[in-house]
C-alpha positions, -999 to +999 in steps of 0.1 A: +528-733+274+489-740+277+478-767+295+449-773+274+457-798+251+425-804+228+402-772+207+372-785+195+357-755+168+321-765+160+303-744+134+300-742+092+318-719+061+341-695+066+338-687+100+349-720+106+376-724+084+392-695+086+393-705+131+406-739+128+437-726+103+441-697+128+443-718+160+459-749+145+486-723+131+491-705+163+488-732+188+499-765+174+539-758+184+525-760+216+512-797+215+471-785+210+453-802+188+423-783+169+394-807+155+369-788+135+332-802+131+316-788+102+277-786+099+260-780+068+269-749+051+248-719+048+263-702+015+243-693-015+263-691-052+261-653-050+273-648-015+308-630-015+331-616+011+345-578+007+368-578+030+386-551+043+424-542+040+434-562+076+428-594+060+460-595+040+479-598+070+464-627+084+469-646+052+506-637+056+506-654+089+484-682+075+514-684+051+485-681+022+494-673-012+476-645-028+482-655-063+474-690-051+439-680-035+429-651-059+433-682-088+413-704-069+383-683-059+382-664-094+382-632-068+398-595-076+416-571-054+395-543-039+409-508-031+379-494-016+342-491-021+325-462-041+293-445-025+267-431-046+234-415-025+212-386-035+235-358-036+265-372-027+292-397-043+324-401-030+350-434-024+356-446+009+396-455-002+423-482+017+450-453+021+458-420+031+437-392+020+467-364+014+502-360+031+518-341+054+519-310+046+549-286+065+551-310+090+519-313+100+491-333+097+470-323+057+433-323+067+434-289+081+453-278+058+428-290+032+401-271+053+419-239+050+426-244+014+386-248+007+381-219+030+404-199+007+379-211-023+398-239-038+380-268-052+398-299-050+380-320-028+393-345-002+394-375-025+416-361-052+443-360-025+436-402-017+459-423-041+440-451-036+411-431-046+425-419-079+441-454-091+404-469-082+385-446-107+410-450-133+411-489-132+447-498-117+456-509-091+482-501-068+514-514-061+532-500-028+565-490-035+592-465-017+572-432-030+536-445-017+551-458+015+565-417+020+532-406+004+514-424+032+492-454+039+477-476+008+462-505+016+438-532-006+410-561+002+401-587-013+364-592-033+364-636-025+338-657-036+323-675-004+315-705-013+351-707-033+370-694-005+351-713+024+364-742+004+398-726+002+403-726+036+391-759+042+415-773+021+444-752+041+430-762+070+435-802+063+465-797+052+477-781+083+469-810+104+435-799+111+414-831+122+379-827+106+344-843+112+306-838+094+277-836+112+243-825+102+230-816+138+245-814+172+239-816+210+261-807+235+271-830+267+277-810+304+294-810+332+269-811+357+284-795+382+306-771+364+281-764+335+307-767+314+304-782+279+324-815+281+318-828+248+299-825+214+275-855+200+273-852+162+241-865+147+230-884+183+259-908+172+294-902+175+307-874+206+340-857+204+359-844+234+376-814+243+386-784+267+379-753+248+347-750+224+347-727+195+314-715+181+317-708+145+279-719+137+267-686+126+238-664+141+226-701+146+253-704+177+245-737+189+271-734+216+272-702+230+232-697+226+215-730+222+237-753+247+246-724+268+215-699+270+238-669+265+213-639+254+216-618+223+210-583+227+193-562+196+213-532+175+185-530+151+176-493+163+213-482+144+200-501+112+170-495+092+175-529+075+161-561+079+158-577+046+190-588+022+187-605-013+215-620-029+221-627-062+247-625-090+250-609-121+273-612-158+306-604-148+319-576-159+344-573-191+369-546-171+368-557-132+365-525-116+395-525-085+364-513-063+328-519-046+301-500-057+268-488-034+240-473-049+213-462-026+178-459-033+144-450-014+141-480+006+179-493+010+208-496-012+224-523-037+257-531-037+275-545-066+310-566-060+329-580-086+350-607-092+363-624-118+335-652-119+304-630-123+291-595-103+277-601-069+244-579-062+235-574-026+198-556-021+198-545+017+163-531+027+131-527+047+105-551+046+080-526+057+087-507+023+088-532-001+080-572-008+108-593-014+096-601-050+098-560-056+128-557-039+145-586-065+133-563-089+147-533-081+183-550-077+178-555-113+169-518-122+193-507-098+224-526-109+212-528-142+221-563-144+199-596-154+198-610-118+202-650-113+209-678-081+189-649-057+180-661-022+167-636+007+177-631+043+170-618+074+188-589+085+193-590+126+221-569+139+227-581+178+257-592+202+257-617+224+254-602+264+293-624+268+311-638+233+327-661+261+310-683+288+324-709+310+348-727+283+331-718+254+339-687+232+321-673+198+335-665+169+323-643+141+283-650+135+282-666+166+288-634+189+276-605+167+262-599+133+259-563+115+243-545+090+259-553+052+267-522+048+311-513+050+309-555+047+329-561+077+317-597+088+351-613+080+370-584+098+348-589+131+362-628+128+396-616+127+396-596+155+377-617+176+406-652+170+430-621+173+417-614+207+415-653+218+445-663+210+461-630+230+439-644+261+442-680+252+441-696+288+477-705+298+464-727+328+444-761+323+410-737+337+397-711+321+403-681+341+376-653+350+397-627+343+406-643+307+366-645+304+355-609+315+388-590+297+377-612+264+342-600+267+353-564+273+371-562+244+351-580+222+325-560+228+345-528+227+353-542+188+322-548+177+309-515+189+333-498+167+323-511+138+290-512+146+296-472+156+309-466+115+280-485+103+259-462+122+272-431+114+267-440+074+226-441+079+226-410+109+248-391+079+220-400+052+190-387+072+182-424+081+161-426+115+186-445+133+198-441+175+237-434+173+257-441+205+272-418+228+300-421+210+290-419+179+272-390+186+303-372+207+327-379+173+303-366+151+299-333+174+335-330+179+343-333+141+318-306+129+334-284+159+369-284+147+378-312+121+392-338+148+381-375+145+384-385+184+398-422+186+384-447+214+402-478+229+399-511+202+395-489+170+394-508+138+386-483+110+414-457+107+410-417+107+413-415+070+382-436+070+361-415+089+373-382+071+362-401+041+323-407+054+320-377+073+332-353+036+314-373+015+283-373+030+289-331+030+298-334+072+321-300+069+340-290+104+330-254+111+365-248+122+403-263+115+434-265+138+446-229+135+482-250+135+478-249+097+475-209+095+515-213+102+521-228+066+533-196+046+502-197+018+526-198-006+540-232+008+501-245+011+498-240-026+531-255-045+526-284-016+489-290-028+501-289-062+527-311-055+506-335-043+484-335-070+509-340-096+523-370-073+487-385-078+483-384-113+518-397-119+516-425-100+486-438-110+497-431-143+524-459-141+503-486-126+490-514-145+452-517-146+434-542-124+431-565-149+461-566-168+477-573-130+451-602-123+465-614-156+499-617-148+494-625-109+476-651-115+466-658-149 
């Protein structure tokens, strides 16, 4: 049991809400209290979160019904996001792209089948894939689960679910306060923040500081002086406009990005209306023409549009002396993949695994916390990357980055490094479908008798189409989920 007894979290939205319900879940068994101080929020009407397949699980822990928060947030399921630029189109699916194939791992064996002259291409083998262009969705069940992985996120209205959350995280015993500004109160011979002063009025005490504020980080960077270090040379972004749209009459079970000469729109629906993202360069375009071309682009009359600054960066340490960032607070990335809320996640993931077991906060809790952290966000950052390198984009990938993308064209192998968070089937998916084809394949699949290649290839096929042929479609599920 901890000997810290008191978690203040100080910060705004999601990033917030989704902390206290994680902590005050994991922690209050063990007598730790978690008070949240909520500043003003910094969501627009359009804002949405696509979230990636991981988040599921953490509402299962949360003890969060889907039906429940799907209802409440008007939001949709998500089975992956569908990539249209220049030339190629493909869908970056939640699931397995093909099965095992004699024994042995497909990919290969769907390199040696192309070599051979056959034309199915990787994403006809993906489940997920196929029940996302026809419009179902995708119920796991005995045959997927031998078929392989299929996973789905979640497409949640952020202002909707912010609220969501709050209201989970009150009803967990969560002890809340409002503040419009804050200042922090230090130790002055520790350095260590000893207490938060809302509005130059009332101050709260604790042992442990959260920062969920945002880029803003009024803990970690303002109180603290922790530096932020730059990763815009792996983004040629810098400019977002939000804004929504008429939903559509058939919610599509998927994301769609359409890229254009300077940037690319995304459109995410949900049940409420379609959520436009324009992510692009200010040195190409005004914001006024950039609103503009949203509305060509997703061919959609465009309403409640605000504009941002895009700034990926990390913070040098997500945790200093006794106070650790969350989410916004120790990194922010490019909007491309959308993986802001899955950064969160892994970041309370790693605290809580490290949450200090002694009254003082170790330095070995710090500096392991910080390795990993980092480690995490570089990943991502590392997928986001490779998605502009793989469109010609002028962009500086990381070692890395730049060793998996060699080793894949080599030979077909997706080499793995410590604290991955997207799995292989997602970087077979990026590097095919942006026409990346390995120049040679595991000569492990030359075994397969080529008669076995071809009935199992057919096999799978017909698997496929069946399957997806007895799912409901994505909205006649929303429908009876939760109506």
């Amino acid at each position: 049991m901890s000997a810290l007894s008191k978690v203040v979290v100080v910060g705004r939205d999601v990033d917030l809400w989704l902390s206290a319900c994680v902590l005050q879940t994991a922690l209050h068994r063990a007598g730790i209290s978690v008070t949240a101080v909520e500043l003003p929020t910094q969501l627009h009407a359009a804002d949405v979160y696509a979230t990636q397949p991981a988040l599921e699980a953490l509402h299962n822990r949360l003890r969060i019904d889907e039906a429940e928060l799907l209802g409440a947030t008007r939001g949709v399921f998500s089975l992956g996001q569908n990539f249209k630029s220049g030339q190629h189109a493909y869908v970056h699916a939640y699931g397995a792209y093909g099965s095992a194939i004699d024994y042995k791992s497909f990919f290969p064996h769907w390199l040696r089948a192309r070599a051979l002259g056959a034309n199915a291409s990787l994403e006809d083998f993906s489940l997920t894939a196929a029940a996302a262009k026809h419009g179902r969705m995708l119920v796991p069940d005995r045959a997927t689960e031998s078929y392989g992985r299929t996973d789905y996120g979640y497409h949640l209205p952020s202002v909707a679910y912010a609220d969501y959350l709050k209201r989970l995280a009150l009803r967990s015993g969560v002890t809340a306060h409002e503040a419009q500004k804050t200042t922090c109160t230090l130790d002055p011979l520790t350095g260590d923040v000893i207490a938060v002063v809302l509005d130059e009025e009332r101050r709260i005490g604790g042992q442990l500081f959260i920062d969920a504020s945002g880029p803003e980080a009024v803990l970690i960077g303002s109180a603290l002086g922790v530096s932020r270090e730059s990763w815009r040379k792996g983004s040629p972004i810098d400019r977002i406009v939000i804004a929504s749209g008429n939903a559509f009459a058939s919610v599509p079970a998927y994301a769609e990005i359409r890229a254009h000469a300077n940037g690319w729109v995304g459109l995410y629906p949900s049940r409420s209306c379609t959520h436009v993202i324009q992510a692009y360069s200010s040195e190409g375009c005004s914001s006024s023409e950039a609103l503009e071309s949203a509305a060509a682009v997703s061919r959609l009359a465009l309403q409640n549009a605000a504009i941002r600054i895009c700034d990926p960066g990390i913070r040098s340490r997500s945790w200093d002396r006794n106070v650790v960032a969350i989410g916004g607070a120790a990194c922010t990335f490019d909007p491309i993949h959308s993986v802001e809320v899955q950064a969160l996640q892994m970041g309370l993931v790693h605290l809580l695994s490290l949450f200090p077991a002694g009254e003082q906060v170790e330095a070995a809790e710090r500096a392991e916390f910080n390795r990993v952290s980092r480690l995490s966000c570089e990943r991502l950052r590392d997928f986001q990357v490779a998605h502009y390198l793989l469109n010609k984009r002028e962009v500086n990938p990381s070692p890395e980055l730049a060793h998996r993308i060699a080793t894949f064209r080599a030979r077909g192998e997706v080499p793995l490094y410590e604290h991955e968070t997207f799995p292989v089937d997602s970087w077979l998916a990026q590097f095919i479908g942006h026409g990346l084809i390995p120049e040679t394949y595991d000569p492990a699949a030359d075994c397969t008798p080529l008669d076995v290649l071809k009935s199992e290839l057919k096999r799978i096929l017909r698997f496929i189409k069946d399957k997806v042929l007895e799912q409901a479609t994505h909205d006649a599920y929303l429908q009876r989920v939760c109506p």
